[in-house]
C-alpha positions in Angstrom: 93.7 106.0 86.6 91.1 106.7 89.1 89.6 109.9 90.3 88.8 110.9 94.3 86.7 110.1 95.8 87.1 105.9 94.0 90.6 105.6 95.6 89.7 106.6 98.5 86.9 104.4 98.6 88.7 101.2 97.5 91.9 102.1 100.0 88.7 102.3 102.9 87.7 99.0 102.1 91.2 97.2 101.2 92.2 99.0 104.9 89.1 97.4 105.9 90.5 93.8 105.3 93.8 94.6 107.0 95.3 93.7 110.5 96.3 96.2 112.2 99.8 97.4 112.1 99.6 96.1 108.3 100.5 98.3 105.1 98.8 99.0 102.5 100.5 100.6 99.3 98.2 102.7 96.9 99.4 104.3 93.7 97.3 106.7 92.2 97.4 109.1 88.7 95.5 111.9 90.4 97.5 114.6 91.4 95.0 115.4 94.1 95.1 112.3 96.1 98.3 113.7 97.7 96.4 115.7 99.6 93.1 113.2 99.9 95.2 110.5 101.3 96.6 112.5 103.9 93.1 113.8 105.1 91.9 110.3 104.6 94.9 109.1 107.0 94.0 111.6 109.6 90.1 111.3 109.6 90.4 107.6 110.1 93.5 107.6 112.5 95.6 105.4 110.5 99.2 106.7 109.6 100.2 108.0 106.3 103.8 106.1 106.4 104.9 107.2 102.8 103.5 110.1 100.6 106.2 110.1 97.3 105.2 111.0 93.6 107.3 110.1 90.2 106.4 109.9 86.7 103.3 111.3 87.3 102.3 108.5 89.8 101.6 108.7 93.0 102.3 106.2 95.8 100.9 106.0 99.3 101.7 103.4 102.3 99.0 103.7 105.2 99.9 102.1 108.2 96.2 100.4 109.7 95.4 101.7 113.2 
């Protein structure tokens, strides 16, 4: 139930914690995170594994670096 930039912020950190080659799975309400997650993915060179939406959520899987 979170607007951008706050799950953005809290996937950065949570990332932050990761291994890499680790997954990370973010669901979101905001209908603009599809696109915030992707730039997010490809600012910070991690891969956007997963981009899906249903039921008005949205889930994400990011693949750390």
């Amino acid at each position: 139930g979170l607007n951008c930039p706050l799950p953005i912020l809290r996937a950065k950190k949570a990332l932050g914690t990761l291994d890499s080659g680790q997954v990370l799975h973010i669901i979101a309400t905001d209908p603009g995170s599809v696109k915030d997650f992707e730039a997010f993915a490809k600012q910070t060179g991690n891969e956007l594994i997963e981009s899906k939406e249903a039921g008005g959520k949205y889930e994400f899987l990011i693949k750390k670096a």
